[in-house]
N, C-alpha and C positions, 0 to 999 in steps of 0.2 A: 198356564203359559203366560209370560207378560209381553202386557199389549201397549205398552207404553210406547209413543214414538211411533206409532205403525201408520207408514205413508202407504197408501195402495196406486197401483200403478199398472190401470189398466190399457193396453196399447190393442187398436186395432191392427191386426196384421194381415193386411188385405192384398199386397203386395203381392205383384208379379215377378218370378226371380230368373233370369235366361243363362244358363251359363251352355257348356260344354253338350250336357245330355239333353238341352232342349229347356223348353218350360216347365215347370213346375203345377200341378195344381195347386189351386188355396182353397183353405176356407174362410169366406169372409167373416164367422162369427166365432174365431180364435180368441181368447187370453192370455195373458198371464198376470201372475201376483206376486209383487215385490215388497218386501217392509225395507226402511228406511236403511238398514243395517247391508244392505246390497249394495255395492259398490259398483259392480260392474253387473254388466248383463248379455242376453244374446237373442238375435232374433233368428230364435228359432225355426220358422218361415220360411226363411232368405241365406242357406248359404251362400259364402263366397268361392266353393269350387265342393266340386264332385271327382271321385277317382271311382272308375267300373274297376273291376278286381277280377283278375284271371278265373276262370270258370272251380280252380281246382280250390279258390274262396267261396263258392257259393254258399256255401254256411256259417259264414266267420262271426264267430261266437264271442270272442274278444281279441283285445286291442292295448297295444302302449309306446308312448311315445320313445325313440330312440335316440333321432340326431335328427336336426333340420332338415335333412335328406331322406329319413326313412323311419317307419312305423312298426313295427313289430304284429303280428297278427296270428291269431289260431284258429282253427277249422275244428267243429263239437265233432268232428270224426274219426279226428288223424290226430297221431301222438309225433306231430309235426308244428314246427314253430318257421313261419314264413317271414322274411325280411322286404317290406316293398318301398319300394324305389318311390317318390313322390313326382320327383321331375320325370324320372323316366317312365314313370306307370308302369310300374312291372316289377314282379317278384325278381329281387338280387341273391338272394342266399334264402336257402331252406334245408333245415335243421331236422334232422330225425331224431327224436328221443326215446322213443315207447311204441309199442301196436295201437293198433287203432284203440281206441277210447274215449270217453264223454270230454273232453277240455273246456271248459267254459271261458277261462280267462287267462291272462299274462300279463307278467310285469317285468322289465327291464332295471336292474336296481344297479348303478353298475358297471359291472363287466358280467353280472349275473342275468338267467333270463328264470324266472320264475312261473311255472307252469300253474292252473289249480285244475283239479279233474271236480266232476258232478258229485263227488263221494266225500270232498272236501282235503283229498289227500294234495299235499302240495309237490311238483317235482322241481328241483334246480338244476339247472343247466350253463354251465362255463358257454359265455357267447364264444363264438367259435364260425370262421368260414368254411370249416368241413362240411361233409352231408348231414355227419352222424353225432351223436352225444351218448355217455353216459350218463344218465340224470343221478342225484341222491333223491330220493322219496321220502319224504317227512308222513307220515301218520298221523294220525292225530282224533280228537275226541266226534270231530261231527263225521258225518253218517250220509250215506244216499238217504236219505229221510227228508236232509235239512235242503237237498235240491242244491248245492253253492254256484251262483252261477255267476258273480261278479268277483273280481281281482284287483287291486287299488293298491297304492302306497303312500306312506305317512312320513313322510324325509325326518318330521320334529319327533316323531315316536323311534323310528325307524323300524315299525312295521307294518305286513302285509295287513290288506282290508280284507276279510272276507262277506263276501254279502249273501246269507241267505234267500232263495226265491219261496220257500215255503215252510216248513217246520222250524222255529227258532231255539227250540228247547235239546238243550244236553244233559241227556240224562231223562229225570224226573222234575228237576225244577221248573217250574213254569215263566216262559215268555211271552208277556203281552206284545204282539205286531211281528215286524217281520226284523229278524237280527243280525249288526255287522259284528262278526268278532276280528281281533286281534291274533296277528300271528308275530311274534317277536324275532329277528332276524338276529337277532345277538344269541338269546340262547335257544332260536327253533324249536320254542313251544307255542301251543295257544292257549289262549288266556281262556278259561269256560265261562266269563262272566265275558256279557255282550257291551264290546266297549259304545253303542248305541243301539235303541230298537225306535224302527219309525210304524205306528199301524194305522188302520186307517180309521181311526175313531181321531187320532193326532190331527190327521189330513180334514177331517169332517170340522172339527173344533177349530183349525185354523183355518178355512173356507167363509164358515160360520161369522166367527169372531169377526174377520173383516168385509162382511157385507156382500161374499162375491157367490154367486149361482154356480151351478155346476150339474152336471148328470151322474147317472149311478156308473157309467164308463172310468170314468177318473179315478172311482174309488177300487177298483180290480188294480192295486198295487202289490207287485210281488217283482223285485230286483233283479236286476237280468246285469247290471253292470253298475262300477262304482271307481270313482276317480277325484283323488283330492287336489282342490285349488291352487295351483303354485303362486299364487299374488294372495289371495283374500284369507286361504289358508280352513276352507270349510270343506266339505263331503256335497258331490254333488252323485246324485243316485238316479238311476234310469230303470225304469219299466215298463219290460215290452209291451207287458198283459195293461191292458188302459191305457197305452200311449204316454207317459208321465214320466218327466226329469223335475225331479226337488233336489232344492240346496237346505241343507241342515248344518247346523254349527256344533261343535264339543259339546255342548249342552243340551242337545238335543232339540235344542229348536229351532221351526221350518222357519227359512225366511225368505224361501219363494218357492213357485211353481210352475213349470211348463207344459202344458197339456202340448204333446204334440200328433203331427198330421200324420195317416198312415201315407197318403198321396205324397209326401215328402220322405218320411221313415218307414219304409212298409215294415220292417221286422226288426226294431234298432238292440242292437245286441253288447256291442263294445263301445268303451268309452276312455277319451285319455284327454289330457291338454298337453302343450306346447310350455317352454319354462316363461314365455311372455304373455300365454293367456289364449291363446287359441284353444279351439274346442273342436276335436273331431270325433264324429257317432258313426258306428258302423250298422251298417243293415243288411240283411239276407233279401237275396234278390226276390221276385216276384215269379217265383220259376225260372227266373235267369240268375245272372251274374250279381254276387255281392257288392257292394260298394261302400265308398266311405264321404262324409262329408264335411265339412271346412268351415266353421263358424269363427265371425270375427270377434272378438270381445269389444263390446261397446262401452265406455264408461258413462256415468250418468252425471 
């Protein structure tokens, strides 16, 4: 990996943040680690707003952004795709496509709404204020093996991210770490070669390389969501298992990390940005209600 240029930039985030739901707890001895190549950043800590999410979210698995007014969201139970309302807090349209089933993700490309299930099958769905859709179901090479549990989009490729949480390998060829592939929207194929793998020998090496401590928590990296940068133009990946958001580049290299709080993310599942930089994670409630959160983008 080159280490050329590497600024580290460790920030206390000891912060108290009050919004809507009350207080937050912190941990006083949080980090994070940036190299020079970071342009912006997010204190992860301290959102700027909370949305609790109707009960029949309490599983919401993933997430994508729509329109300044509203977010897109799936439940891992229901072959349903919910429309919420931002200012209004509350689901406006909800889409039926499928029976119930694993959904991990969504992405809004569009006028399309792009489902993926746990098996790694993709469905498409014409947006639509009806109740109901027919989807078309793409197929495709990976497997309930590979776990898919994150959905992402790549405007300059113009296609889907799929983010493995576990098995990376199709087929018999061997994947070292854990693998995004390619899903091409022009001729809805996937690509079997992993257009990235992150594992956590990668994570240990660049911990390492720039001088920063860590616990074996961090390194339980396995992808739960995946959302590329619409300013900086990099892959920023979230998982649940360790609490952990890294930003990765085309080339595969990390150029930062957010260990984050369960006291703030009990269960962070979806992940999208805004076209000017905003950052919102979704979480499965604590036995209640799921919710969403609101980070600003900082620039440095």
């Amino acid at each position: 990996m080159k280490n050329t240029g590497i600024l580290l930039c460790f920030v206390l985030l000891s912060l108290t943040y009050s919004c809507e739901s009350g207080v937050f707890g912190q941990r006083e001895d949080s980090w994070q680690l940036q190299t020079e190549s970071v342009r912006f950043w997010y204190d992860v800590k301290s959102p700027i707003e909370k949305y609790f999410l109707p009960y029949v979210l309490e599983e919401v698995s993933g997430l994508s952004y729509k329109s300044p007014s509203s977010i897109l969201a799936v439940d891992d139970e229901k072959g349903k795709i919910f429309e919420y309302d931002l200012a209004q807090r509350d689901i406006i349209n909800t889409i039926k496509f499928y029976h119930s089933a694993d959904f991990e993700g969504v992405e809004f490309v569009g006028k399309r709404i792009f489902a993926l299930r746990s098996d790694g099958d993709i469905f498409e769905i014409n947006y639509s204020e009806m109740d109901s859709a027919e989807p078309e179901k793409y197929e495709n090479a990976l497997s309930i093996a590979n776990d898919t549990e994150g959905l992402g989009y790549d405007p300059k490729s113009n296609r889907l991210l799929i983010a493995c949480k576990e098995k990376g390998e199709i087929g018999k060829k061997e994947v070292k770490g854990k693998a995004i592939y390619g899903f091409d929207l022009n001729s809805k194929k996937l690509d079997k070669k992993p257009i990235l793998t992150i594992s956590e020998k990668q994570l240990k090496r660049f911990w390492k390389e720039n001088g920063a401590d860590t616990d074996k928590n961090h390194f339980n990296f396995k992808p739960s969501a995946i959302a590329f940068h619409p300013i900086q133009e990099v892959y920023y990946i979230l998982s649940s298992s360790g609490k952990l958001l890294i930003v990765v580049d085309r080339d595969e290299q990390i150029l930062a990390t957010y260990p984050l709080s369960s006291k703030v993310l009990y269960q962070p599942e979806g992940l999208c940005f805004s076209p000017k930089g905003d950052m919102y994670i979704s979480s499965e409630g604590d036995g209640g209600r799921g919710y969403i959160l609101k980070y600003e983008m900082i620039k440095k």
